[in-house]
C-alpha positions in Angstrom: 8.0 -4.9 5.1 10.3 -7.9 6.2 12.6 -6.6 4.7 12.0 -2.9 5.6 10.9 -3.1 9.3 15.3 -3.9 10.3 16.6 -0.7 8.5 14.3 1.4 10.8 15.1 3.5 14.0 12.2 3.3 15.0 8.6 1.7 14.7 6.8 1.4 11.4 3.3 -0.2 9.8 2.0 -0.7 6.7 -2.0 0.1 6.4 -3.1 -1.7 3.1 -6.1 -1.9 0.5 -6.1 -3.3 -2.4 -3.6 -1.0 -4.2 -4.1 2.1 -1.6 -2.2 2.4 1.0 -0.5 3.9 4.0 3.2 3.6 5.8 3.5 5.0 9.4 6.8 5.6 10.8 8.4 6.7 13.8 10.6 8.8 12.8 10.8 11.2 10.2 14.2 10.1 8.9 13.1 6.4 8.7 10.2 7.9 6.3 12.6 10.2 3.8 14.5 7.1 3.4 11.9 5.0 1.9 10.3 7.7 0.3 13.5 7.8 -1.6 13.9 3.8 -2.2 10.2 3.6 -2.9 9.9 4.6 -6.4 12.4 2.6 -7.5 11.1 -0.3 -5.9 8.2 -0.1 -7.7 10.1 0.7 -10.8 11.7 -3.0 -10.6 7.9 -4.2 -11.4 6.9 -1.7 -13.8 4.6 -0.1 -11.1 4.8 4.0 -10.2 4.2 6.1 -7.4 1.2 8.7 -8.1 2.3 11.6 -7.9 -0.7 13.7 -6.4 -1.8 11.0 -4.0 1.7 10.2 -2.8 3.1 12.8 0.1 4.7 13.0 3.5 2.4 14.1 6.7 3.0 15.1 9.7 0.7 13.1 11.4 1.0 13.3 15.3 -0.9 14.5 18.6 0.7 17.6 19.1 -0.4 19.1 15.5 -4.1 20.5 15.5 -6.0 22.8 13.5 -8.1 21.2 10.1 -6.1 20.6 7.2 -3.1 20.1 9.9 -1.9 16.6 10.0 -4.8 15.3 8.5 -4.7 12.9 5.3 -7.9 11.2 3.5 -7.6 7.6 3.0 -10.4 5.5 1.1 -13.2 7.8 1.7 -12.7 9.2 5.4 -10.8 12.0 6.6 -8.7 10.9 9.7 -7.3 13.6 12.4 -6.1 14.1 15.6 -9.0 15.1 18.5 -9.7 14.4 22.3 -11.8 11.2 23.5 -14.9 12.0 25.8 -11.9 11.1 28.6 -9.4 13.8 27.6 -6.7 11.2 25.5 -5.5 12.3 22.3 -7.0 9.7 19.8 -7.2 9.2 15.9 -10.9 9.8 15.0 -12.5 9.7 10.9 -15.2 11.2 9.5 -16.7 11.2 5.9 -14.2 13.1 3.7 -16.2 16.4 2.5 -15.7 15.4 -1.4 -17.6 11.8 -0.8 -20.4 13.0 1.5 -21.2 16.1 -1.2 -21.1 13.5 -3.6 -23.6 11.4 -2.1 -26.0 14.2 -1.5 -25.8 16.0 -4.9 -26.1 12.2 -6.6 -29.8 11.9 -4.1 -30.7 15.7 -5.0 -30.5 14.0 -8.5 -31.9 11.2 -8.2 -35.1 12.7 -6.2 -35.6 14.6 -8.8 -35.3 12.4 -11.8 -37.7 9.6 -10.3 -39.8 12.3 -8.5 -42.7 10.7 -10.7 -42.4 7.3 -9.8 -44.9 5.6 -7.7 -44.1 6.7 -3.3 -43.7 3.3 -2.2 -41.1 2.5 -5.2 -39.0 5.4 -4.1 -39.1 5.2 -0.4 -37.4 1.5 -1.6 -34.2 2.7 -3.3 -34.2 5.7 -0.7 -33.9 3.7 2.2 -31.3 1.4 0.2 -29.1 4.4 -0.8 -29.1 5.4 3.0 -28.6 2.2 4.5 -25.3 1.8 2.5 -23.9 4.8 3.3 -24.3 3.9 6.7 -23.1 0.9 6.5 -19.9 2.3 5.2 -19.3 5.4 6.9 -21.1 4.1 10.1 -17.9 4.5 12.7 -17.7 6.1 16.0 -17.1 10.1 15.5 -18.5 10.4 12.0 -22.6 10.5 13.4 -22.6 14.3 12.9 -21.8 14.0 9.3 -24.8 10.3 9.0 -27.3 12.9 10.5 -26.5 15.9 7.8 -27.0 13.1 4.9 -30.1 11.8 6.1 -31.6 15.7 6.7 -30.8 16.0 3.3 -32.4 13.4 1.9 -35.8 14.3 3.8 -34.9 17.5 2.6 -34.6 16.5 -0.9 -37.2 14.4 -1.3 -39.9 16.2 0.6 -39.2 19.3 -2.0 -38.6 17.0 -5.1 -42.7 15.1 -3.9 -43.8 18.6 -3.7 -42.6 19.6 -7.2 -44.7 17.3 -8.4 -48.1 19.0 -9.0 -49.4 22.3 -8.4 -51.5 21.3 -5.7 -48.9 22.0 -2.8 -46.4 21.2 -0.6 -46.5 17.6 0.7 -46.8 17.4 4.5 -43.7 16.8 6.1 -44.9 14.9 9.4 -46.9 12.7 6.7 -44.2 11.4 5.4 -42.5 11.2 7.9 -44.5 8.5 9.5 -45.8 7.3 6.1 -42.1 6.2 4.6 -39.9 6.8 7.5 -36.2 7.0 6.3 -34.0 4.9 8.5 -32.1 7.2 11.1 -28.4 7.6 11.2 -26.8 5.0 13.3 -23.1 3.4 13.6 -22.2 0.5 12.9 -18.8 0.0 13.0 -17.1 0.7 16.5 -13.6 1.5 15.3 
């Protein structure tokens, strides 16, 4: 960037992890520049560019509409939307790809250990849910915390009930029984 951040009109930034990462720029002509120095920057080191994950957005306020300025970037979905106050702000939720992920894998999983002892599953349950909110616990993504842990009641609850013919299990018993831990956030920003 040192020796980027000069040749620019305008502002740029570098958002950066591990070998993922993002370049912001003012202006759209400062971007088709490096996008045409870039690949043969990282020719110089034997490194490429891939080709489906590397792409120029149009990234600002006055684009809305989903799929519209909006780019995926380690697992969330970022975009354009309004604060509670009325400003224009970048928000992220849960890209749709990793939180259908996660809930097929429990659907899974509640069904392949459906036979192992209550207390043992609630375990790895709670586990499973507590890291997903600790990693996609940020302000604006609660909506999508609460549809994964439905889920999983959901999931398990049929899953426990599948496993005799004697019925369904009650759902207010398990709920106070083995209470899942709620959705919460845990990252404010």
């Amino acid at each position: 960037m040192k020796e980027v951040i000069p040749r620019m009109k305008g502002r740029c930034s570098i958002i950066r992890w591990a070998d993922d990462f993002i370049l912001g720029f003012e202006y759209e002509k400062d971007a088709l520049r490096v996008m045409d120095v870039l690949p043969r920057r990282f020719e110089q080191f034997e490194l490429s560019l891939h080709p489906e994950k590397t792409k120029l957005i149009r990234f600002s306020k006055r684009i809305s509409g989903k799929g519209n300025g909006t780019f995926d970037f380690l697992g969330f979905t970022f975009y354009w939307s309004k604060s509670l106050k009325g400003y224009m702000v970048i928000k992220k939720k849960t890209a749709r790809k990793r939180s259908s992920r996660f809930m097929k894998r429990i659907w899974i999983w509640c069904k392949d250990n459906r036979h192992k002892p209550m207390a043992e599953q609630y375990e790895i349950l709670c586990s499973k849910l507590r890291g997903f909110y600790q990693y996609f616990g940020v302000i604006s993504n609660y909506k999508v915390l609460e549809v994964v842990f439905e889920y999983t009641e959901k999931a398990w609850r049929r899953w426990l009930s599948r496993r005799s013919h004697k019925g369904e299990v009650m759902f207010e018993d398990l709920r106070t029984t083995y209470p899942l831990p709620l959705p919460r956030i845990v990252h404010n920003i």
